[in-house]
C-alpha positions as CSV (number, residue, x, y, z in Angstrom):
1,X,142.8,74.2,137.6
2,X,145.7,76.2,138.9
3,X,145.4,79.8,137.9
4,X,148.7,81.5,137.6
5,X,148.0,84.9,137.9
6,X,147.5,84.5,141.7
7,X,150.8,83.1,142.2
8,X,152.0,86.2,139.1
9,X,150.2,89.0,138.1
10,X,151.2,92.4,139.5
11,X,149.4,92.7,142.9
12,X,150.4,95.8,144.9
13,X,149.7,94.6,148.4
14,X,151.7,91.4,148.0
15,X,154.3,93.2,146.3
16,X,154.7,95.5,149.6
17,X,154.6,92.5,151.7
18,X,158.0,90.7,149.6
19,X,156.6,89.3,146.4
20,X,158.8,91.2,144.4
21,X,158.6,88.8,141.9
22,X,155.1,89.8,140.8
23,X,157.0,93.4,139.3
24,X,158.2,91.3,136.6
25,X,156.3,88.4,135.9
26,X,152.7,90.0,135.6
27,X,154.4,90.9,132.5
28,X,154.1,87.5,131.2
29,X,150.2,86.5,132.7
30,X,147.1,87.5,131.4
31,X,143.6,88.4,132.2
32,X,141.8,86.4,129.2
33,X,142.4,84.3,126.8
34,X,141.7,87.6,123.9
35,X,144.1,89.8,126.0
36,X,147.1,86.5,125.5
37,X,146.2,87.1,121.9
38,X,146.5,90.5,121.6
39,X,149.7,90.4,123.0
40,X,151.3,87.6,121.2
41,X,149.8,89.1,118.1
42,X,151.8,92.6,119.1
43,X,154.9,90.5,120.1
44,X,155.0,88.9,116.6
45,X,154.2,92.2,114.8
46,X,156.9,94.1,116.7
47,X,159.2,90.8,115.0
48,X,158.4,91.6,112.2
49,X,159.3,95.0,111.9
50,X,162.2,95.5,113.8
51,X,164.0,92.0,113.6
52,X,166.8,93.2,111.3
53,X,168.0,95.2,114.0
54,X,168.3,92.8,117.3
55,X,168.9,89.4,117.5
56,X,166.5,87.0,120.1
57,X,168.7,86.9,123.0
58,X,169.1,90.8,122.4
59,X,165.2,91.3,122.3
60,X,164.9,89.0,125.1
61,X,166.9,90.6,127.2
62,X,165.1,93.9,126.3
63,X,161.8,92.6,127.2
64,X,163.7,91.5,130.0
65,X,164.9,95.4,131.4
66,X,161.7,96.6,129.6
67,X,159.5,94.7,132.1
68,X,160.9,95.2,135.2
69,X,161.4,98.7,134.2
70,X,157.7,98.6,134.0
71,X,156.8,96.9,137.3
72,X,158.9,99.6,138.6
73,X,157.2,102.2,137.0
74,X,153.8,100.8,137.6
75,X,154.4,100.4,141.8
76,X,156.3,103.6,142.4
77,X,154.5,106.0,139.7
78,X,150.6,104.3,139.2
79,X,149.5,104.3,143.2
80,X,146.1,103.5,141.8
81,X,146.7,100.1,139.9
82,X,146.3,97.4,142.5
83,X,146.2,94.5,139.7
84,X,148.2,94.4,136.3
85,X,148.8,91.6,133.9
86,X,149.8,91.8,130.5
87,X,152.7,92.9,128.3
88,X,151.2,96.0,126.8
89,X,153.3,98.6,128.7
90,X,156.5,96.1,127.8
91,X,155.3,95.9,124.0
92,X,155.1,100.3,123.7
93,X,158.6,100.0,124.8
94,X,160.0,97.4,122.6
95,X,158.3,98.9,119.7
96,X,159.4,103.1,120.8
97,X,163.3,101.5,120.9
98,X,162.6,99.6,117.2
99,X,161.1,103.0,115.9
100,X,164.7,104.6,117.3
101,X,166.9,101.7,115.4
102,X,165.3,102.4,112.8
103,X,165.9,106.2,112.8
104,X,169.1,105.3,113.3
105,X,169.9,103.2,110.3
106,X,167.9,106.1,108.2
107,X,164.9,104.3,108.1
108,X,161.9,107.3,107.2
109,X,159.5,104.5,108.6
110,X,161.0,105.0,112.5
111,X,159.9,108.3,112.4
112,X,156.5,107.4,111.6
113,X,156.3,104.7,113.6
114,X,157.8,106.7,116.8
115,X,155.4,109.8,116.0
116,X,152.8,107.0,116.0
117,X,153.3,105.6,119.1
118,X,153.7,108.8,121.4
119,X,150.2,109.8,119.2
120,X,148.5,106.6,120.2
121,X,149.8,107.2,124.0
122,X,148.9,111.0,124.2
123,X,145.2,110.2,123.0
124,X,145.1,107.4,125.3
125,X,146.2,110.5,128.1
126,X,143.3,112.9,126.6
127,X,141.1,110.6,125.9
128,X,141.0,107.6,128.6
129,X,141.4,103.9,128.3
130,X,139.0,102.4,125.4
131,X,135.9,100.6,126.8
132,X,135.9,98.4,123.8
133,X,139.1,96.4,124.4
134,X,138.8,96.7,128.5
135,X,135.7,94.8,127.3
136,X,137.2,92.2,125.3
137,X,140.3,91.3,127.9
138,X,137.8,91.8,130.9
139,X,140.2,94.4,132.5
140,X,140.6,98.5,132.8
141,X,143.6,99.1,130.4
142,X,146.4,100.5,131.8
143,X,147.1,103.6,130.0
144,X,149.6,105.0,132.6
145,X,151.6,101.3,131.9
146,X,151.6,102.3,128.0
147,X,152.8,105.6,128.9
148,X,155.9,103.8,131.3
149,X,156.5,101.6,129.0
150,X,156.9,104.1,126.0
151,X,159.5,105.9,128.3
152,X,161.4,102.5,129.0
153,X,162.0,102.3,125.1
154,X,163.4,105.8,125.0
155,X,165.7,104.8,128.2
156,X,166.1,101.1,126.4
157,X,167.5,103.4,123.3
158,X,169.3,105.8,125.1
159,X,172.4,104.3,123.8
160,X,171.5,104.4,120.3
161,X,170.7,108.3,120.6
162,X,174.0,109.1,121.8
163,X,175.8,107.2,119.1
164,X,172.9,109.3,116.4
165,X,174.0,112.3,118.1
166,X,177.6,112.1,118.1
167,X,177.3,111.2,114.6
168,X,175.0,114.3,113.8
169,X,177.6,117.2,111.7
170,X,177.5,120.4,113.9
């Protein structure tokens, strides 16, 4: 059986030696079949709660910026990830720029849910990666990637905060 992520995932070595590629689409490959899951569960969640302010071309082309922003991130600023699959670092971006629309429109919710999500990432920071779900994908998770991909949203939304703050009364 072929195995895609040998031809996909985010390997740093074959990246330095021209398989750029790999910065976006480990993205889109998987270590297990429970990691897939988790992901496409996040993906549809994210859906969910922030569809009212994108439409799917627009959200596809913010996954799109989100994940080579992150295979940037991960090569130039994570020296010690060798191997990355997974949309997890994508997903904390997608779902930092939905908490921002939503702040925007003057929905309370965003707030929460951007507080949230910078909680979540500075635990995972304090804390370490949880053994638990490294377990159940069979792979260290990336913390670092969450933490890149939290700061992609806020660049992803950058736009959106200057429009907030130009509306803001002095």
């Amino acid at each position: 059986m072929l195995n895609l992520n040998d031809f996909l995932e985010f390997n740093r070595q074959l990246i330095s030696q021209g398989e750029v590629w790999r910065l976006l689409s480990s993205q889109y490959v998987h270590a297990n079949w429970a990691h897939l899951g988790l992901n496409c569960a996040g993906i549809l969640l994210i859906w969910l709660l922030h569809a009212e302010h994108t439409t799917p071309s627009q959200y596809a082309l913010n996954s799109l910026v989100l994940g080579i922003w992150c295979g940037l991130g991960i090569y130039f600023f994570c020296p010690d990830i060798k191997i990355y699959t997974g949309l997890s670092a994508l997903l904390h971006g997608v779902i930092v720029w939905g908490a921002i629309k939503d702040i925007s429109v003057g929905m309370r919710t965003g707030s929460l849910l951007f507080i949230g999500v910078w909680l979540k990432v500075a635990h995972e920071q304090y804390t370490g990666p949880s053994a638990e779900v490294g377990q159940l994908i069979a792979s260290r998770v990336a913390i670092d990637a969450h933490l890149i991909g939290a700061i992609g949203g806020i660049v992803l939304a950058t736009p959106v905060i200057i429009k907030m703050i130009k509306k803001t009364p002095n």
